[in-house]
C-alpha positions as CSV (number, residue, x, y, z in Angstrom):
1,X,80.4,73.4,-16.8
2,X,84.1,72.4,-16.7
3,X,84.9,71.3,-12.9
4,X,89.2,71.1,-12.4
5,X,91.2,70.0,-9.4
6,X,94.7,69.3,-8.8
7,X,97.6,69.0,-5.6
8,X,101.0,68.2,-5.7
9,X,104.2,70.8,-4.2
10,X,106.5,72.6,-6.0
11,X,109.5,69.7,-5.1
12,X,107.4,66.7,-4.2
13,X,106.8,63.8,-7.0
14,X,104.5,66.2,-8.8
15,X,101.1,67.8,-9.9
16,X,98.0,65.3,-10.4
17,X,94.7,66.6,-11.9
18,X,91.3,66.2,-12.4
19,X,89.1,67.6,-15.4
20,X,85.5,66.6,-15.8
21,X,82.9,68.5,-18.2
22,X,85.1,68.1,-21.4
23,X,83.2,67.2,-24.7
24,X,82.4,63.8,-24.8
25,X,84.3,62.1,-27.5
26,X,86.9,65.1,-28.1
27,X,90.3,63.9,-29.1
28,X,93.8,65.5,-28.9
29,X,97.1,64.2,-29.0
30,X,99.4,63.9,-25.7
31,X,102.0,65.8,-27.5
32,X,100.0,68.9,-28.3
33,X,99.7,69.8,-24.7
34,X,103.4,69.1,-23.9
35,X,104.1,71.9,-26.9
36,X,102.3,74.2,-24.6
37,X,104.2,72.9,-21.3
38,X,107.6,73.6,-22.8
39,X,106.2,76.5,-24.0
40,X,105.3,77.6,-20.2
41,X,109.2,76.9,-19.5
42,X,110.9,78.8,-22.4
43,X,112.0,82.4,-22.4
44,X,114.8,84.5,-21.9
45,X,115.1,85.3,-18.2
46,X,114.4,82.2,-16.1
47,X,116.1,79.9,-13.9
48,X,118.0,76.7,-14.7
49,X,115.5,75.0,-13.1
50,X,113.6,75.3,-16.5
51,X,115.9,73.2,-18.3
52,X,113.8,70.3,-17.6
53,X,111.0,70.0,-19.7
54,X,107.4,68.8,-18.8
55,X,106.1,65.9,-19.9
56,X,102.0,65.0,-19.1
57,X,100.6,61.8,-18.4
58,X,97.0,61.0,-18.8
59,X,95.3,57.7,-17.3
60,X,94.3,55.3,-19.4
61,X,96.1,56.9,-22.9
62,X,99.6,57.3,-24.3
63,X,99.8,59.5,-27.4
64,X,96.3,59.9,-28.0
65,X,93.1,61.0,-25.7
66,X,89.7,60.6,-26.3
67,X,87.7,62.3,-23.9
68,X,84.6,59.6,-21.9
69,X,84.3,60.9,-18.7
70,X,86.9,62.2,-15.9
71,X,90.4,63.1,-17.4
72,X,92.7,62.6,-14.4
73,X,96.8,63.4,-15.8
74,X,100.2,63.5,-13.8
75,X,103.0,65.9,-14.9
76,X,106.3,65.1,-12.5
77,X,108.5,67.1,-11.1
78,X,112.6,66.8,-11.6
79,X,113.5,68.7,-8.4
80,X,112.2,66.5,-5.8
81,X,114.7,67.2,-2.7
82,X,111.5,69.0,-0.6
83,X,112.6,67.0,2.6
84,X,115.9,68.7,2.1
85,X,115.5,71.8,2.1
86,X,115.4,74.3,5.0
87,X,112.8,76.1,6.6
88,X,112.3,80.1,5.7
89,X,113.3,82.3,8.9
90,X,114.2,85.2,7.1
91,X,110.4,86.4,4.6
92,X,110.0,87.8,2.2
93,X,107.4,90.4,1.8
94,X,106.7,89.4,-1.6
95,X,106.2,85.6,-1.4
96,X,103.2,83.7,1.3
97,X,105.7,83.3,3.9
98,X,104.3,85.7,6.5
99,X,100.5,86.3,5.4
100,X,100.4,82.3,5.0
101,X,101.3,81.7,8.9
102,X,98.7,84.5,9.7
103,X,95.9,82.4,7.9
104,X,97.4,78.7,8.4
105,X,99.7,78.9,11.3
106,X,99.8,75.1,11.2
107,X,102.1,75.2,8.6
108,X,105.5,76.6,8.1
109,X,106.6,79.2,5.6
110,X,108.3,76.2,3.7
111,X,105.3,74.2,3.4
112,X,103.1,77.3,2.2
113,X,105.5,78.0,-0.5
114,X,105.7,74.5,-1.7
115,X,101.6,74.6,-1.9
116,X,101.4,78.1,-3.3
117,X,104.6,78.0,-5.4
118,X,103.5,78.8,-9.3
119,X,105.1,75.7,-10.1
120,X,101.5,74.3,-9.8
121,X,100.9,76.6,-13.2
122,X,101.8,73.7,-15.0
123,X,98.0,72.2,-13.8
124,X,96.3,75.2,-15.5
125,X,98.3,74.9,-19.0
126,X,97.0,71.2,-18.9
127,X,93.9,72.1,-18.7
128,X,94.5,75.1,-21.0
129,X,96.2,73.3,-23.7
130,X,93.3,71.2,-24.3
131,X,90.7,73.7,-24.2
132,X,92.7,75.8,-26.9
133,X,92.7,72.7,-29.4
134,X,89.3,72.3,-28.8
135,X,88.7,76.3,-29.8
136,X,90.7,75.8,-32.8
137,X,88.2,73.6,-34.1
138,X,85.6,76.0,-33.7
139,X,87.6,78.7,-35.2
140,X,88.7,80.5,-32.2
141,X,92.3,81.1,-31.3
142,X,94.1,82.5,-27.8
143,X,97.4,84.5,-28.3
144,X,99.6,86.7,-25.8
145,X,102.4,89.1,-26.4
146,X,105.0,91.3,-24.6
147,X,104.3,94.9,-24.7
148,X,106.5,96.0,-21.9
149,X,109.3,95.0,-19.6
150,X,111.6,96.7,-16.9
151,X,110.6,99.7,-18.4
152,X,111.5,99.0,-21.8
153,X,108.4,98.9,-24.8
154,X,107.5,97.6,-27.5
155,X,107.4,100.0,-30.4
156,X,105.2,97.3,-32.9
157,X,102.0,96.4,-33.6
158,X,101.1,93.1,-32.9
159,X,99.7,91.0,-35.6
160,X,98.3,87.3,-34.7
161,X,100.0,84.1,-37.0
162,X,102.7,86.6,-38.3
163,X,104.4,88.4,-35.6
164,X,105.0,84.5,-34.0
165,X,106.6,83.9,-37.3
166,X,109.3,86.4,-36.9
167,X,112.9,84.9,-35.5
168,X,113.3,87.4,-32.6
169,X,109.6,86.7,-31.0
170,X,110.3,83.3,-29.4
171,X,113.0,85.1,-27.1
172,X,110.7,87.3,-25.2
173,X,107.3,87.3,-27.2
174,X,107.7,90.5,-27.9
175,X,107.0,91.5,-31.8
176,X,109.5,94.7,-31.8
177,X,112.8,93.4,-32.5
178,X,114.3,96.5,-31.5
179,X,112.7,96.5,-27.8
180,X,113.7,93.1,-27.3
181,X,117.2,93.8,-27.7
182,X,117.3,96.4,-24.8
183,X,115.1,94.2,-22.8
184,X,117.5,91.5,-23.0
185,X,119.8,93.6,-21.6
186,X,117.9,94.5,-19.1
187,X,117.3,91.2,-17.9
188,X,121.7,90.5,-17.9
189,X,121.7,93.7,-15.5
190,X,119.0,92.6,-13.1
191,X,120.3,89.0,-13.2
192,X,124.0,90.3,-12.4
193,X,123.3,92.1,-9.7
194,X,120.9,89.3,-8.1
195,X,117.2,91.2,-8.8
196,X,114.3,90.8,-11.3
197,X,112.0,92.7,-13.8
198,X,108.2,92.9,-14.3
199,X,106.3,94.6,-17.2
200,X,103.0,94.5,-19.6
201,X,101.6,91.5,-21.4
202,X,98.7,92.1,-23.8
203,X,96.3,88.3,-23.7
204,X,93.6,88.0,-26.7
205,X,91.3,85.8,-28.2
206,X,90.2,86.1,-32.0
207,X,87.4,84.4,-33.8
208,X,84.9,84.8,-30.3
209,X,81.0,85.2,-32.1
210,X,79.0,88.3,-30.6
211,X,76.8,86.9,-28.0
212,X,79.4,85.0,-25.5
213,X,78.9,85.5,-22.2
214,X,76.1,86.6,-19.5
215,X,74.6,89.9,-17.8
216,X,73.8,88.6,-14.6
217,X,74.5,87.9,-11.3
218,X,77.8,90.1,-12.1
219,X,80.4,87.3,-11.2
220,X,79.1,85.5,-14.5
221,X,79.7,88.2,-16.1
222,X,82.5,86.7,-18.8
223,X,84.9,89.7,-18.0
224,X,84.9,89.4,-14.5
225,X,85.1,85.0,-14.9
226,X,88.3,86.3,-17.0
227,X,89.2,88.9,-14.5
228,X,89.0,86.4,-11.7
229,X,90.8,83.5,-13.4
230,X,93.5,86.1,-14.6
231,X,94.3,87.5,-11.2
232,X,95.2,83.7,-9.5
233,X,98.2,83.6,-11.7
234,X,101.4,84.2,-9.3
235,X,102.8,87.3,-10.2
236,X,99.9,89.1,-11.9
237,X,98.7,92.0,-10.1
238,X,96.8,94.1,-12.6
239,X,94.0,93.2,-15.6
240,X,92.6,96.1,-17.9
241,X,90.6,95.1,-21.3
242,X,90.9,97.3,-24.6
243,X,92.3,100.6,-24.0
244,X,92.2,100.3,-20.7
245,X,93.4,103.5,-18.6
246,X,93.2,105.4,-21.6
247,X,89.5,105.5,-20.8
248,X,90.0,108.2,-18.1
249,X,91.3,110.8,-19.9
250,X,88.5,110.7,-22.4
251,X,85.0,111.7,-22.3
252,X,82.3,109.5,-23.5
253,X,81.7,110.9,-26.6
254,X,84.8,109.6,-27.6
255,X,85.4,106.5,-25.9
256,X,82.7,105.2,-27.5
257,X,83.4,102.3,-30.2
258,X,82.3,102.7,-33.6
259,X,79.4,100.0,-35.2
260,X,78.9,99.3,-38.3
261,X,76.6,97.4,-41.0
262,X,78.2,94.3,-42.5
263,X,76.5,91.1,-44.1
264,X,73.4,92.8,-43.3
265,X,74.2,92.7,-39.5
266,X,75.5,95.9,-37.1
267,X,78.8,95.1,-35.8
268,X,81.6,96.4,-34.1
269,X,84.5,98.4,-36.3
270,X,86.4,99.4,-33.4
271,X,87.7,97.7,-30.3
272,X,87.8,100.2,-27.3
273,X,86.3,98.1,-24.9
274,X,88.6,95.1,-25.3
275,X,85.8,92.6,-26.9
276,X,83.1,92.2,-24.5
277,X,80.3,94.6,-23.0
278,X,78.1,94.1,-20.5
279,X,79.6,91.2,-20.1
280,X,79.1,89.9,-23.6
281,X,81.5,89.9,-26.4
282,X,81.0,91.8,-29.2
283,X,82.6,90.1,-32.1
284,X,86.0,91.5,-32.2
285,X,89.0,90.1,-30.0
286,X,89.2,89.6,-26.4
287,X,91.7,91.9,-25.4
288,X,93.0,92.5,-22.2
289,X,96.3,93.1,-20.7
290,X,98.1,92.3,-17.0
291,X,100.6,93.8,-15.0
292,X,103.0,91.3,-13.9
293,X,105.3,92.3,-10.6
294,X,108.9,91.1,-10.9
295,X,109.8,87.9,-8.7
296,X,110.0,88.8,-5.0
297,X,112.9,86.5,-4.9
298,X,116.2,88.9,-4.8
299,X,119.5,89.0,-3.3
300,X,120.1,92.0,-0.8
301,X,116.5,92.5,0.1
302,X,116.1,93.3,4.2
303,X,113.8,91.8,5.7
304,X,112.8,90.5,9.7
305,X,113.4,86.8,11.5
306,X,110.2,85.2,12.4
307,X,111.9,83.1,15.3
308,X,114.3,85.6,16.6
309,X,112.4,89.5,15.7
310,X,115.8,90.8,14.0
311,X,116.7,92.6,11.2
312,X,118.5,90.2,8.6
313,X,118.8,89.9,4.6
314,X,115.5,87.8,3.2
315,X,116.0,84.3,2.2
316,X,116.8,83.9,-1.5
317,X,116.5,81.0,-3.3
318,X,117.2,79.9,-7.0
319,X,114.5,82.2,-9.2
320,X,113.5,83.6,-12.0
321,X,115.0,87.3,-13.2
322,X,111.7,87.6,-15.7
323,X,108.4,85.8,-16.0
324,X,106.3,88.0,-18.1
325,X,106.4,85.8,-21.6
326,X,105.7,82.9,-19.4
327,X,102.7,85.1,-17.6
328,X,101.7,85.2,-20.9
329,X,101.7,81.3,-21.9
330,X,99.8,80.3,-18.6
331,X,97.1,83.4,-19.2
332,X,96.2,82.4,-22.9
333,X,96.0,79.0,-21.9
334,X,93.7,79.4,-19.2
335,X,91.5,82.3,-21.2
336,X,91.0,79.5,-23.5
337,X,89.5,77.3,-20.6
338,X,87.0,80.3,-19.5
339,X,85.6,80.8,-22.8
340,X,85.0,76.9,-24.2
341,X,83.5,76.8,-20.3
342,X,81.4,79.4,-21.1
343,X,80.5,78.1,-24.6
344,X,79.6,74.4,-23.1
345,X,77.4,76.4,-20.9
346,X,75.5,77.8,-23.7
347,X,75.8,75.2,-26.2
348,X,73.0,73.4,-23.5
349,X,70.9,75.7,-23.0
């Protein structure tokens, strides 16, 4: 079982780390988990804060890793002005600053943000990073894309290794050119007038064997360790696999996925349920996709004063107008983590 720790604050020094449970004697290079840092930064949407890029340091290596033991790893931050900045009066319904005083009131709304800020996402694309090199040797592969934002969708299929190819998809990680036009535009008018956008992003994994997962007790079940891992990301506040709410406006008859006899072996032809049953996976993608809310963070927004009880406008702070590609980076990278967890687990049995 992989076991992962980390602290650090959104603008203190940084983020350190802790991974044990790896494969003893793996080997990746530094630089192949920085791809997937600046990866978590890029998109059209976010704020200039993400101009920086990321930049991991593992103890004991430079350019190459070699997995023995505990893999501890620093990744710094550039805005480090935390003693500077001023405490939050004015919450914001969206962000911890109220429910984290209910259940710390020790702390300051300030503080809690700094802790809870999803800054600290930049820990789980470590970890993530690695675990999807490790897949790729095994012939498995984690992808995301865009299906929706502010309203606008996507009116293409997605098609893993080609639709990354195409020039338009590194903007938004959408694969419709078309849709990613208008959602650009979108973005300009929320980002004008001071708001933000949310939307749909679809999360996969191809090459998974039939047989991956558990029954029993139901938390092992490898949905709900996906489900579970899925909903900690900041900003996700939905999950649905395979067809998802399709599902209720179809009887069972029809629901059903197709099998079929291949190689002398009954598989799966169709992918209703999104990859895995019973908490197993059947052979065909991992498919799931999350809601993502837009970033609480906007101008105008009313709001109360926790010191003096009135009415006032909600803090606002630099932010983000849309996060949903990024959603998207952090939740392949850390679906990668729960399945080579959950393949280390039966790889000893």
């Amino acid at each position: 079982m992989i076991t992962f720790n980390f602290f650090g604050t959104s603008h203190g020094e940084g983020y350190y780390g802790e991974i044990d449970g790896l494969p003893q004697g793996f080997t990746f290079l530094v630089e192949e988990v920085n791809q997937q840092l600046n990866e978590r930064k890029q998109g059209y949407g976010r704020s200039g804060r993400q101009q920086y890029q990321d930049k991991v340091v593992f103890e004991g290596f430079t350019d190459k890793v070699v997995v023995k033991g505990t893999l501890r790893f620093f990744v710094a931050n550039h805005a480090t002005n935390v003693e500077n900045r001023p405490p939050i009066t004015a919450v914001r319904s969206g962000h911890v600053d109220l429910v984290g005083q209910a259940r710390y009131p020790n702390m300051d709304s300030r503080q809690l943000n700094e802790i809870a800020s999803a800054r600290n996402s930049v820990c789980y694309v470590v970890l993530g990073a690695i675990c999807q090199l490790y897949l790729k040797q095994r012939g498995i592969y984690t992808y995301h894309y865009v299906h929706k934002i502010g309203g606008v969708t996507s009116r293409n299929r997605y098609r893993f290794g080609v639709s990354e190819k195409e020039s338009h998809f590194a903007l938004l990680h959408c694969p419709c050119k078309f849709a990613t036009g208008i959602m650009q535009t979108k973005i300009d008018q929320a980002r004008e007038q001071g708001n933000s956008l949310g939307g749909v992003v679809y999360v996969g994994a191809t090459g998974v064997p039939m047989g991956l997962g558990e029954v029993l007790p139901y938390t092992s079940r490898l949905d709900a360790k996906i489900s579970a891992n899925m909903m900690g990301i900041p900003s996700v506040k939905g999950i649905s696999f395979g067809i998802g709410d399709k599902y209720a406006t179809m009887d069972g008859l029809s629901a059903l996925d197709k099998l079929q006899v291949e190689d002398n072996k009954i598989t799966y032809a169709t992918n209703n349920c999104g990859g895995i049953v019973g908490g197993i996976t059947t052979g065909q993608d991992i498919l799931f996709s999350l809601t993502v809310k837009p970033i609480p963070t906007v101008s105008g927004a009313q709001t109360i004063d926790s010191v003096t009880l009135q009415p006032t406008i909600a803090h606002v702070e630099r932010a983000d107008t849309c996060v949903v590609p990024n959603v998207g980076v952090i939740a392949q990278n850390i679906l990668a983590y729960v399945i080579v967890d959950q393949l280390l687990q039966q790889d000893n049995l």
